[in-house]
Structures are given as C-alpha cells and as structure tokens.
GUDONU-681993 format. One record per residue: residue in one letter; z, y, x of N, C-alpha, C, CB in turn. Coordinates in pm, whole numbers, plus 32768, in hexadecimal, padded with zeros to 4 digits. Glycine has a CB too. Layout:
residues N
AZYXZYXZYXZYX ...
//
This chain:
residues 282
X64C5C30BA8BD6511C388A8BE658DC37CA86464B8C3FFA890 X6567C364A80065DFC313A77B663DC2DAA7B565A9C293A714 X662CC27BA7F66664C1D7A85266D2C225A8BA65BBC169A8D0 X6693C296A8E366C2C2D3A9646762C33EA9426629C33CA9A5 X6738C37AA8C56788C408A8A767EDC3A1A82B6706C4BAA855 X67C4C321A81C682BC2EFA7D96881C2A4A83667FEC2A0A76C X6866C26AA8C568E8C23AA9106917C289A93A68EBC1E9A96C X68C9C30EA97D6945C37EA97C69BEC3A7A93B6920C3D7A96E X6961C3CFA8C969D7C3BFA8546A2EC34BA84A699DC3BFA7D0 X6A35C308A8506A97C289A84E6ADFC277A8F06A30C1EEA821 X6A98C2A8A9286AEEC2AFA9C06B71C31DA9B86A76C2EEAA4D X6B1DC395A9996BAEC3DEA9896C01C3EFA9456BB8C42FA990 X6BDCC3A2A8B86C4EC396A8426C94C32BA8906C1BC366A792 X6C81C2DCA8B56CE4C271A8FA6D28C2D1A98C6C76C1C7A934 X6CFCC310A9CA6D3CC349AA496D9FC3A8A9E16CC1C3A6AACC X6D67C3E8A9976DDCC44FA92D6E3FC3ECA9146D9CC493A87E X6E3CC397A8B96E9BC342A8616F0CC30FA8E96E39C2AAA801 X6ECEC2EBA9586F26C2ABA9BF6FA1C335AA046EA9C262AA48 X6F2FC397A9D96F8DC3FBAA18701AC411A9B76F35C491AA2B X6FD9C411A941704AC45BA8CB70E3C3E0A8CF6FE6C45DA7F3 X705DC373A8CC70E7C2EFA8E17164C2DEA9707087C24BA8F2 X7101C31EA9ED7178C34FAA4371DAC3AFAA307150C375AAA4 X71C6C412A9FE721CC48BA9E2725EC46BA99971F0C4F9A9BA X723AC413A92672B5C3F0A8C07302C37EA8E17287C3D4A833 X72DFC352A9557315C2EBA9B0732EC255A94773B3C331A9FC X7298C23CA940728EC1F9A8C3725EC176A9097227C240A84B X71EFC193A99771F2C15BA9F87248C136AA7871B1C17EAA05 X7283C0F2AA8E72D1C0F4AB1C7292C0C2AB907349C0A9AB19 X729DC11AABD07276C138AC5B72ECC0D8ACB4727DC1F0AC7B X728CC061AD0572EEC023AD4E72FAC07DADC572CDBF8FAD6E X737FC071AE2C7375C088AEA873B6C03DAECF7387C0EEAED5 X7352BFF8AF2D7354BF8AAF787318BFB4B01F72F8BF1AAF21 X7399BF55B0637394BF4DB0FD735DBEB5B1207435BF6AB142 X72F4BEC8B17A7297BE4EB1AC72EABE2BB25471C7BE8EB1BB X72F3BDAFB2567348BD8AB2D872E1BCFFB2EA7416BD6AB2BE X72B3BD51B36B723ABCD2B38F71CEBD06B3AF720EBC6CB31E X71A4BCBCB4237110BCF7B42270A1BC75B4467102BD7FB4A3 X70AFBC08B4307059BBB8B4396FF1BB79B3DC708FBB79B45D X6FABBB22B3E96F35BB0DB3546F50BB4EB2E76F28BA7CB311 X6FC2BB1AB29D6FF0BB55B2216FF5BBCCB2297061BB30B1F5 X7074BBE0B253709BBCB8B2867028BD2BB28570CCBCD2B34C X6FC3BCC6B2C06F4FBD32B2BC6EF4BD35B2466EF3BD1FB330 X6EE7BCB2B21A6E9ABCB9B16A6EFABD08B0EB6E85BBF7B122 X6F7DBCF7B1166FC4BD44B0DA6FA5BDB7B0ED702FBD34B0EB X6FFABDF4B15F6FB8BE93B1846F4DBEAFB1256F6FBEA3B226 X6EB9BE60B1586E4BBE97B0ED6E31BE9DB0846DFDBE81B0EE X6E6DBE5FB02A6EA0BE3FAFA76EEDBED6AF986F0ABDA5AFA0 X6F5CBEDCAFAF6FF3BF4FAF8E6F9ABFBAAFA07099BF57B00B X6F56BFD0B0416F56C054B0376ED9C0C6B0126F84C069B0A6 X6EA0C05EAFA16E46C09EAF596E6BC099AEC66DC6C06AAF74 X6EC2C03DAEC66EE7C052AE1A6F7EC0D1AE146F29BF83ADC6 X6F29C112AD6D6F60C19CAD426FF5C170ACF46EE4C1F6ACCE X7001C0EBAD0970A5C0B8ACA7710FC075AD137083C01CAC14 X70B4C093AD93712DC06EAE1B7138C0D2AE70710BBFEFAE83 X71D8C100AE8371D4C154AEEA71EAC10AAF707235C1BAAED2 X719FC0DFAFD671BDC09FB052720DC0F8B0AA7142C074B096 X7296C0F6B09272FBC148B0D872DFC11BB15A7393C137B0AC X72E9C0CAB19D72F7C0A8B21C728DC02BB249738CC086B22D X7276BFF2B2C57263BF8CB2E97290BF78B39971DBBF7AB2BB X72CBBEECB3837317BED1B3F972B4BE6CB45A73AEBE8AB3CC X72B0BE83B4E4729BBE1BB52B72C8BE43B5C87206BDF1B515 X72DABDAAB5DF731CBD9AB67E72BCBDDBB6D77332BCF2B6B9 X7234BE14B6AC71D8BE4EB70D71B8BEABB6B87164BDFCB74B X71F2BF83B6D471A7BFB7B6907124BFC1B6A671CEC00CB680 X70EFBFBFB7397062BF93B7507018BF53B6D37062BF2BB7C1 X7053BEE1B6EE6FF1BE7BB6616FD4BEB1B5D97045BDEEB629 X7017BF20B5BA7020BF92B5266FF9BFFBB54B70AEBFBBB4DE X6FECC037B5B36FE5C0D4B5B06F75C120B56C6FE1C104B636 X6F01C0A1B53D6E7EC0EDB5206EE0C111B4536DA9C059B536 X6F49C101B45D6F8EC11CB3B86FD6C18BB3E26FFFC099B364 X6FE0C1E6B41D705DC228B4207055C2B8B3E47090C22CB4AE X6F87C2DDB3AD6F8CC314B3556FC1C30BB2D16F44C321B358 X6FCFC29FB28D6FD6C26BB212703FC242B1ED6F8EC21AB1FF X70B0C236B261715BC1F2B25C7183C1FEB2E17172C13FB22C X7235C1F8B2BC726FC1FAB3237248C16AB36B72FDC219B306 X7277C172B3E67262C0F1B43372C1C0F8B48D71DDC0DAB474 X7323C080B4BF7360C06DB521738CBFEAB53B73B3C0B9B520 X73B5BFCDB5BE73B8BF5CB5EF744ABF5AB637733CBF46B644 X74B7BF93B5E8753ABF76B5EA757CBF5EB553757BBFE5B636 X7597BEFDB53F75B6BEBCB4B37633BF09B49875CEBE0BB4B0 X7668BF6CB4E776DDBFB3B4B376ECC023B4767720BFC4B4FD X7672C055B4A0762DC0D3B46375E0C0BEB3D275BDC108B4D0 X7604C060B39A75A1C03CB2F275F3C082B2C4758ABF98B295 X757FC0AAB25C75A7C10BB1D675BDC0E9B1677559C15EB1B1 X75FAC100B0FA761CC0F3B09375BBC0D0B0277657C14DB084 X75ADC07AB008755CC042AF827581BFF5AF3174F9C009AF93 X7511BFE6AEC8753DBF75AE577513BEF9AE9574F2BF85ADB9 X74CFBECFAEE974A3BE5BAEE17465BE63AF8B7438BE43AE55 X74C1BDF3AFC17493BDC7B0617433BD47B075751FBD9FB0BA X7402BD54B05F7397BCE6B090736FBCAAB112732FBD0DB071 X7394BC4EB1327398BBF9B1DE734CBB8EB1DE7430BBB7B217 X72E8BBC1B23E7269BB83B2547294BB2CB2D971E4BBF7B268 X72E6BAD8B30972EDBAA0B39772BBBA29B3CA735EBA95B3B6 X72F5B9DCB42072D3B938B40E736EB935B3D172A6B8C0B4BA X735CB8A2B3A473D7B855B387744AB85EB3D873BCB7D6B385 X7437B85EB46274BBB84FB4B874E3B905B4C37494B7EFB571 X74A3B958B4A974D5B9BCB48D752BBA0DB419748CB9DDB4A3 X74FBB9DEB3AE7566B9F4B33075BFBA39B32075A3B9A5B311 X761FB9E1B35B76C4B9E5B33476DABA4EB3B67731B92CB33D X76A3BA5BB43476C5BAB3B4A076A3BB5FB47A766BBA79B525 X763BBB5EB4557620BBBBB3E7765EBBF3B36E75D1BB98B3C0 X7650BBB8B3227684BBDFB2A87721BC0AB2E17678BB5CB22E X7779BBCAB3077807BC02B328780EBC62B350784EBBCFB370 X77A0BC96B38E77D1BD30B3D077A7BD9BB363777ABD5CB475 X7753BD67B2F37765BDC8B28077ECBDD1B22C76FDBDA7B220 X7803BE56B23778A7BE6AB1E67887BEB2B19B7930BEA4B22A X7846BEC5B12D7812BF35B0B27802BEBBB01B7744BF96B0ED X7817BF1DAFB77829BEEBAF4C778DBEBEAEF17886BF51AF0F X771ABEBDAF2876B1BEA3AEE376A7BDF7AEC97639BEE6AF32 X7662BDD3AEC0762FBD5CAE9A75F2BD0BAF1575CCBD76AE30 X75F2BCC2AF2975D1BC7CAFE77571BBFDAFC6768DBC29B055 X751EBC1EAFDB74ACBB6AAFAC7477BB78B03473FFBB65AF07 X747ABAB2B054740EBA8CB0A573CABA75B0827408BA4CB0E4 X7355BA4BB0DE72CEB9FDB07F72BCB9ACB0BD7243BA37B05F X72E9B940B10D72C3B8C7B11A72C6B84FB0B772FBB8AEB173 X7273B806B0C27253B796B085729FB70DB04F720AB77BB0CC X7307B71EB106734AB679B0E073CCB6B9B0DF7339B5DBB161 X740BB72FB1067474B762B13A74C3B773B099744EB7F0B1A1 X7531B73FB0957583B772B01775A7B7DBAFEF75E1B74DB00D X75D7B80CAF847626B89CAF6076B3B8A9AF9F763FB8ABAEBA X76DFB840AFDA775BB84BB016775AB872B0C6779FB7BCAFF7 X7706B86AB0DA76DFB8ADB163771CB935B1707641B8BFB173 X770EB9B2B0F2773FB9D2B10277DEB9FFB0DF76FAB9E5B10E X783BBA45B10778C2BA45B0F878CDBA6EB064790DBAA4B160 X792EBA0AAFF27946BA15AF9479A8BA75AF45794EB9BCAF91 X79B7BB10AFBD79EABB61AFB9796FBBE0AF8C7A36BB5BB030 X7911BBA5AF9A78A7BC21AFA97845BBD7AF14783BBC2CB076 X7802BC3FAEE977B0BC20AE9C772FBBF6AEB377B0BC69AE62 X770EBB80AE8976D5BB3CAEE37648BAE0AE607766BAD1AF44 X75ECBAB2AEC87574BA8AAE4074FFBA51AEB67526BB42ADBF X74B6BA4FAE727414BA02AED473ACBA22AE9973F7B953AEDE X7350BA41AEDB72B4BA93AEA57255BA30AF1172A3BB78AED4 X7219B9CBAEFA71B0B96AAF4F7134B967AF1F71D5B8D9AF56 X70F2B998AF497062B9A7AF107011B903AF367009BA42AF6B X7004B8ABAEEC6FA2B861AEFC6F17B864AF046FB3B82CAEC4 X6EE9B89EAFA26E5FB8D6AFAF6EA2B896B06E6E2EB9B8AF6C X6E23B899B0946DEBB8BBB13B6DD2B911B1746D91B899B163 X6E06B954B1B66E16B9D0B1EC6E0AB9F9B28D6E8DB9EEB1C0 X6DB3BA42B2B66DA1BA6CB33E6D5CBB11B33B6D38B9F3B38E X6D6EBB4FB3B36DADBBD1B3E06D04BC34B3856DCEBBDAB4CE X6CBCBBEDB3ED6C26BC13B3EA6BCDBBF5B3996BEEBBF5B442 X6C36BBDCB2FE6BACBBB3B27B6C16BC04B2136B7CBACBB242 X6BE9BC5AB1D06C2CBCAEB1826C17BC56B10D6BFDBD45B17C X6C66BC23B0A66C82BBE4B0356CD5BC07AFAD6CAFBB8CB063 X6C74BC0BAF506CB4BC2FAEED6D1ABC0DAE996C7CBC39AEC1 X6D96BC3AAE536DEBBBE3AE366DC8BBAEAD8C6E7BBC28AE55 X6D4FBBDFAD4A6D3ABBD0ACC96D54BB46ACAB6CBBBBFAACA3 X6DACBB35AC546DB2BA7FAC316DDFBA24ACA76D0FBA3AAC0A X6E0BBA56ACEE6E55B9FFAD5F6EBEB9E9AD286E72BA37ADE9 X6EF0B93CAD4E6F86B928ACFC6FB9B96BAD466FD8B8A0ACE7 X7067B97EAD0070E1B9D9AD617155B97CAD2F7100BAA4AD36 X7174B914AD9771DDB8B1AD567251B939AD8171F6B7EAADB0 X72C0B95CAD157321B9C6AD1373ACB961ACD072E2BA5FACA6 X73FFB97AAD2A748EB931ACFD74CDB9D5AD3F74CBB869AD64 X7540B9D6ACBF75C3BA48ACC2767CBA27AC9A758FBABBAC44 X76BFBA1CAC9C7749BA08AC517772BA5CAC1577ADB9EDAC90 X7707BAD4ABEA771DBB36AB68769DBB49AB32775DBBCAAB87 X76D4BB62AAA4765EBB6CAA527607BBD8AA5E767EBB68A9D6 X7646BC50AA937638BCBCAAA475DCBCB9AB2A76B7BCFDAA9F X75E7BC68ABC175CDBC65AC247534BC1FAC24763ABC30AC65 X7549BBB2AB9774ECBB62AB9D746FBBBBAB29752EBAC1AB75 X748BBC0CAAF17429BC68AA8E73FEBCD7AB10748FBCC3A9E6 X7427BD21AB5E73F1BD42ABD6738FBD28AC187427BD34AC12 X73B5BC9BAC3E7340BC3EAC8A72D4BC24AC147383BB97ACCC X72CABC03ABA67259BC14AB457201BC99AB507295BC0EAAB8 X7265BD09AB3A722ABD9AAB4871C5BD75AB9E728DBE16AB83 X71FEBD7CAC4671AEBD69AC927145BD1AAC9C71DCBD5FACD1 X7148BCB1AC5D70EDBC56AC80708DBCB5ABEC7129BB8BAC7F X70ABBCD6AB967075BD01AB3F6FEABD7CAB8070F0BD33AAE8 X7049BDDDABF2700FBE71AC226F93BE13AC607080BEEBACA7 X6FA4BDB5ACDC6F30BD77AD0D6EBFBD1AACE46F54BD4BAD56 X6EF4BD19AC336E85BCCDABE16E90BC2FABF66DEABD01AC12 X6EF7BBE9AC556F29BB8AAC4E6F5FBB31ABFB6F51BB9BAC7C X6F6EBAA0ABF66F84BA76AB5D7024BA3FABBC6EF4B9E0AAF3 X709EBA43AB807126BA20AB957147B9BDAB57717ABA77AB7B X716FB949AB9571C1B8CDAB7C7235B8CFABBE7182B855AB9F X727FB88FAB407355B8AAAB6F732AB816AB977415B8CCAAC2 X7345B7ECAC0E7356B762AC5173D7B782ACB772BCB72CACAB X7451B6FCAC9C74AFB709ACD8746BB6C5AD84752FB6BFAC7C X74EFB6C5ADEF74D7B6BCAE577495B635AE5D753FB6D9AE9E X74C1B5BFAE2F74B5B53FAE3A7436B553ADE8752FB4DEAE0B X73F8B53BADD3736AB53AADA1731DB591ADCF735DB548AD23 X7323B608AE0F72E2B64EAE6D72B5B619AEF37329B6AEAE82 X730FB5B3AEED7325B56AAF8472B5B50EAF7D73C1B512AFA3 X72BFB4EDAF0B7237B494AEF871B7B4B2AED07247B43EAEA8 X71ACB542AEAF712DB583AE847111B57FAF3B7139B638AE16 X714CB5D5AF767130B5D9B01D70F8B551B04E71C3B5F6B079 X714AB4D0B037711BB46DB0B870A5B430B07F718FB3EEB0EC X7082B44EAFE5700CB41FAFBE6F95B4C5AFF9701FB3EDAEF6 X6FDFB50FB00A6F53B57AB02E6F31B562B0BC6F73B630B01E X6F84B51AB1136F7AB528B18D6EFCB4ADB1A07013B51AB1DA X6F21B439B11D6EABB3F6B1456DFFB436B11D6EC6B36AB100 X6E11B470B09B6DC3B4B0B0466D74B4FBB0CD6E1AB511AFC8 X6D98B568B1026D8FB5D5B1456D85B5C0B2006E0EB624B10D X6DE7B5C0B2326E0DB5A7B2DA6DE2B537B2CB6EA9B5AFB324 X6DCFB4A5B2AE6D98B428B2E46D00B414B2D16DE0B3B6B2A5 X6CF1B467B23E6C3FB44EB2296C04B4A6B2896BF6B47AB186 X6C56B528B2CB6C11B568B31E6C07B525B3A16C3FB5E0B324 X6C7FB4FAB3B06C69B49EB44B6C09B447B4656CD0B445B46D X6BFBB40EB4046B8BB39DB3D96AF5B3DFB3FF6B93B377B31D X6AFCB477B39E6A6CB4DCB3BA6A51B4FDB4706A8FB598B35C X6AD0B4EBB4B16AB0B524B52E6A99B4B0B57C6B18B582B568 X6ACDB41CB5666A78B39FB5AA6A15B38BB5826AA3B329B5A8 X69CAB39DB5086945B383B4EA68E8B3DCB5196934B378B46C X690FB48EB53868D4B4FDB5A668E2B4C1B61B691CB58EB5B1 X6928B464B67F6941B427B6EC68DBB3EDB6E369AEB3E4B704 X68B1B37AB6A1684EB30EB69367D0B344B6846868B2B5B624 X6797B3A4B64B673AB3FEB6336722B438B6B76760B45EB5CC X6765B48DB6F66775B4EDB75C671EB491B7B36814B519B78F X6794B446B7CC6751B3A7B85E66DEB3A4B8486780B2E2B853 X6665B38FB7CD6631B35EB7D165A1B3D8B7C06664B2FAB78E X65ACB43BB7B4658BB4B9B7B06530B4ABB72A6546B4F1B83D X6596B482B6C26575B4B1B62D65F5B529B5EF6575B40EB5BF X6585B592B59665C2B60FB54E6626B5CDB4C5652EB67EB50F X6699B612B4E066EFB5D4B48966D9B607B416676FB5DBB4A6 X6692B656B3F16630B6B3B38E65EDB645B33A65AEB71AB3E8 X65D3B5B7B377659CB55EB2F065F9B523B2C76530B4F5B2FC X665EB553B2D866FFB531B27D6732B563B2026772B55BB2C5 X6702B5BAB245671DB630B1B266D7B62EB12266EFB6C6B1DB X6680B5E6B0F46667B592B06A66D5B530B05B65D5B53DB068 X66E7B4E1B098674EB45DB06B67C7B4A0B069675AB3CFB0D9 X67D5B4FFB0B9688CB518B0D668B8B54AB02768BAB5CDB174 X6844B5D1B000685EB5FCAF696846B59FAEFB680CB66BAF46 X67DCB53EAF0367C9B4A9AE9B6858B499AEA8675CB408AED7 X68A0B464AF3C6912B409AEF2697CB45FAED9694DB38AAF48 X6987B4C6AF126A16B516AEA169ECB530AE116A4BB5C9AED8 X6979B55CADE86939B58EAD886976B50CAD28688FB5ABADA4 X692EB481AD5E6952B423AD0769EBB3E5ACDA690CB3CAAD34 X6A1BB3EBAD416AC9B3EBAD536AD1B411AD046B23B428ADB0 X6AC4B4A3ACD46B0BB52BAC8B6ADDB513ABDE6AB9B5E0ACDA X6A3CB4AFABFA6A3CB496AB506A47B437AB1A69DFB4B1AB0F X6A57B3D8AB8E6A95B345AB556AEBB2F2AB7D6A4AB2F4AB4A X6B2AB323ABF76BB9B2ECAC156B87B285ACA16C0AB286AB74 X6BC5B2C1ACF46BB9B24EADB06B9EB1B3AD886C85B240AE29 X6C01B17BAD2F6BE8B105ACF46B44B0C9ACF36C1FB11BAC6B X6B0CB11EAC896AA1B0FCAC756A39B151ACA36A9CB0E4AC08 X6A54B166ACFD69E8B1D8AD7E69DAB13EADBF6A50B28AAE0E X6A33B100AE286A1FB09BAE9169D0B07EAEA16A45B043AE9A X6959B084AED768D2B034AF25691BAFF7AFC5682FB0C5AF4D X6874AFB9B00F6875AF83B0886891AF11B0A268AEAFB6B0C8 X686DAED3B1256886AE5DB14D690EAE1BB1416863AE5EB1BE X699AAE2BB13E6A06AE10B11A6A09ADF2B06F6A57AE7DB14E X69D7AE1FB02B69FCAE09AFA7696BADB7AF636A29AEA8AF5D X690DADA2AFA068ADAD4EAF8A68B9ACD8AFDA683AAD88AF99 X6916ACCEB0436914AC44B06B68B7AC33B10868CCABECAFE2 X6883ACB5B14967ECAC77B1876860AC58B2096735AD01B1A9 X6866ABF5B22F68A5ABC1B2B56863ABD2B33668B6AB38B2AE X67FAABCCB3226773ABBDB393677CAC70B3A266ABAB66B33F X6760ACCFB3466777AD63B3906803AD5AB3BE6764ADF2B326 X683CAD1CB39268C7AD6CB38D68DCAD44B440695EAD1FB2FF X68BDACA9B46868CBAC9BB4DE6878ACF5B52F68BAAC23B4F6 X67F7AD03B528679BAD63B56667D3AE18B588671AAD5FB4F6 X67F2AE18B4F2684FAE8CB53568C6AE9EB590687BAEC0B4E3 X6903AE12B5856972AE16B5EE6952AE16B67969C4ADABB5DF X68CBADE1B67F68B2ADA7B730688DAE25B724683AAD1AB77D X6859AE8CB6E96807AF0FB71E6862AF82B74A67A7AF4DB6A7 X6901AF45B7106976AFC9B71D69B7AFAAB7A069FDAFD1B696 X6977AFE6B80A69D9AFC8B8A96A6FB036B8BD6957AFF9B952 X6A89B07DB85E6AFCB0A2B8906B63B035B82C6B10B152B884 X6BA7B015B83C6C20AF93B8066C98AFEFB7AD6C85AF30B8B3 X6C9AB065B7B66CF1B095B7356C9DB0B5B6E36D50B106B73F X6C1DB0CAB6E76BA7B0EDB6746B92B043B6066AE8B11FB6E7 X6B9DB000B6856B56AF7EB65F6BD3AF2EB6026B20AF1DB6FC X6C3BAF46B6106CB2AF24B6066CF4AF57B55E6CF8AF66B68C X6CDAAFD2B5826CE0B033B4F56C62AFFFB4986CC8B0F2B51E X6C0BAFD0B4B16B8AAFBAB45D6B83AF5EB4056B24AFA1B4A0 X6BEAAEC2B4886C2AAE69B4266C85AE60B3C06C4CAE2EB452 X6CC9AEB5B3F36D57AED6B3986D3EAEFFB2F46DADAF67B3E4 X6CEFAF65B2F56C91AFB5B2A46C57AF4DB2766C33B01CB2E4 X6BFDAEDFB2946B8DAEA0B27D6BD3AE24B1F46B4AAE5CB326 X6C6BAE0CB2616CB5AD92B2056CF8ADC1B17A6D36AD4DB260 X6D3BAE4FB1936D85AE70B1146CEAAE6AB0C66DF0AF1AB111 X6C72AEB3B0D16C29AE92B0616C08AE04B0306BBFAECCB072 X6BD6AD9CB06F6BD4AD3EB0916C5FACF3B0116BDDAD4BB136 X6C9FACDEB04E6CF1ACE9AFE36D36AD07AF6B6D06ACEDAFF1 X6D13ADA7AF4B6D0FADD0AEB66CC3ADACAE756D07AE3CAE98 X6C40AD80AEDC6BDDAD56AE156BBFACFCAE516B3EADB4ADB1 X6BF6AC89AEBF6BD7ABE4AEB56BB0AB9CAE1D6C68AB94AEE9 X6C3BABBDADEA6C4FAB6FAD416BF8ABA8ACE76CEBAB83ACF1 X6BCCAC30ACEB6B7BAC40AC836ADEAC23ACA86B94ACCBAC4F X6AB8AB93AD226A48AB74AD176A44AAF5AC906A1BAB4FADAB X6AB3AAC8AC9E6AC4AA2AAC756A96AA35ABF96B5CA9E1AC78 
//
C-alpha cells in the first residue's frame, strides 16, 4: 500500500514539474514535420506521436492511404506542397529520393535526412541542412524502442546540431556528431553486421525448410553468437570447420550444397576465414 501511494506521489510530482517547466517554456517543445512513410517513417511516427516534448505537425506520404490510420493525431498529406511550417523536417526516403524531395521544401526550419551512406550535401547548401540516422533495423510491423539507440547526427550549426541532441535526447536516444565520411562507413559495415547476416539466416531457413526441420532449433545458437560477439569481440567468437582446418566437412558440405550460388558463397566465406587464422595455427 506504502509502495503504491508513494509512486503515485512521484508520478504526479513529475507530471506537475513537467507542466510548470512548459509554461515557463523552460522545456522546448519540438515541432517537427515527418516526410516518409516507410520502415523508418513509421517507427518514427510511433515514437513522435506519443511523446509529450514532440509536436508531430504533419506527416507526408506519396500514399495517404498508407497513413490514414494517423489522421487523428496529425495532419497528413501526400502533396509535398502543402507542408507546414516547423522547426525540424525530417525525411525518411530511399537514397535516390533525397535531393527530389527535399528541394521542393522552401521553409526556413532545419531539413535532416536519415540515411546512412547519403552525405549532408545531398541536400542544397542554401537550406539548413543536418542528418539524424539511427543505427538500428527497422521494419513496419515490429514497434521498436528508441531507448539507447545510436543517432549518428551531423549539422553546419551549432545551434542545428544542439537540436538534433534535444531530439535524440526527447526519444531517450544516445547522439553521436559523426561527419558524412565516417557515417559512410558505420553503414557499409552495418550492412554486413545486419542485411548479410540476415541473408545468411534466410539460406540456412531454405536448408531447414527442404528438409522439413523447425528453424526454432536455431534460436539458442543464433543468441550464443551475438551474445558472445557483444562480450568478446567477432575476433574471438570464430568457431567451425573453416577456422579449425576440417577439410573432409568442409568438402562434404560442399557436395551436399546443389544450388551453385549457395555453394559458391560458402567457399568464398569458407576461404576469407581460412585465411585469417591460417598463421595463427603455426
């Protein structure tokens, strides 16, 4: 009962204190326009439009269909000419969209993409301009939290770039100033990290499938080896037949792989290990 009437109490001294700090505008309230509606756009959305330190003025997409279940909660439209006025535009697109985008914004807020490999010069060096890339994996139909997710953030004002902190601050996110050129390389190393180990997960569900085994006895090893990655470094994670030398599986497994880009990729894979720790048998 104690336990109970004391988080109350502490719930609403904190809902009070947040209030008094708005009024004295002690807090700032972003307003921010979302342009995008794909993986990201939508973890965003769920993110913004429950937090009490973002106003989600708008959200844009080429299909209001694909948004309409938001149109309680924000404007929505799917003519980029009709955006509204904010501090901060945020553009969720692919890469080859960018620069086609962003130009047709003519307002004075702050303009970040969030792609990965794409530079700050993408967009026009007339506009105020910055990058917000969340280094996470992202898809439509798994709601994800942003607590402690990096936020690689590049700005050409100090002012633009304390913004993007705010923000990354409101979603409990941790913010790293990484310029473009090193972002570029946080990306092509996530693509292996992330998109290749998954590709990898969906030929080994292939091989399983064929053979009518549950990919369900995967799921111990899959968390062992990130788990171990994460506390002692890929380096010294490496197991298997490639880094022990066994020639005899290694061929066995080859005669057993009949599709030839599986079998092909296996070698490839098989030699770079093969080769990193040849010398440290000797």
């Amino acid at each position: 009962m104690y336990q109970n009437t004391l988080f109350l109490f502490l719930f609403f001294q904190k809902v009070f204190f947040e209030e008094v700090l708005k009024k004295n505008n002690l807090i700032s309230m972003l307003n921010l326009v979302l342009i995008g509606a794909g993986n990201l756009g939508f973890n965003f959305y769920n993110e913004f439009s429950k937090n009490k330190k973002i106003n989600l003025v708008q959200w844009y997409s080429r299909s209001l269909n694909t948004i309409k279940f938001a149109k309680k909660n924000t404007s929505i439209i799917d003519d980029i000419k009709n955006i509204k006025k904010a501090d901060l535009y945020i553009v969720c697109v692919n890469d080859d969209s960018i620069k086609n985008i962003i130009k047709q914004i003519n307002l004075k807020g702050l303009i970040v993409h969030t792609s990965g490999f794409c530079s700050i010069k993408e967009i026009d060096s007339k506009k105020r301009r910055g990058v917000f890339y969340p280094v996470q994996t992202f898809i439509k139909s798994r709601k994800i939290s942003f607590k402690n997710i990096p936020i690689c953030i590049e700005a050409e004002d100090r002012k633009d770039l304390k913004k993007l902190i705010q923000l990354s601050n409101y979603i409990n996110a941790k913010a790293y100033e990484i310029n473009s050129e090193k972002r570029k390389v946080i990306h092509l190393a996530a693509v292996f990290v992330n998109n290749f180990s998954n590709h990898l997960y969906s030929i080994a569900q292939e091989l399983l499938d064929s053979n009518k085994i549950s990919f369900n006895i995967f799921h111990s090893i899959i968390r062992e080896t990130t788990e171990k990655v994460l506390e002692i470094g890929p380096e010294k994670s490496q197991t298997g037949p490639a880094k022990r030398g066994d020639k005899k599986t290694i061929e066995e497994h080859e005669k057993f792989l009949t599709n030839k880009e599986y079998k092909k990729l296996y070698l490839i894979i098989t030699q770079l290990i093969e080769k990193k720790y040849e010398s440290r048998k000797l």
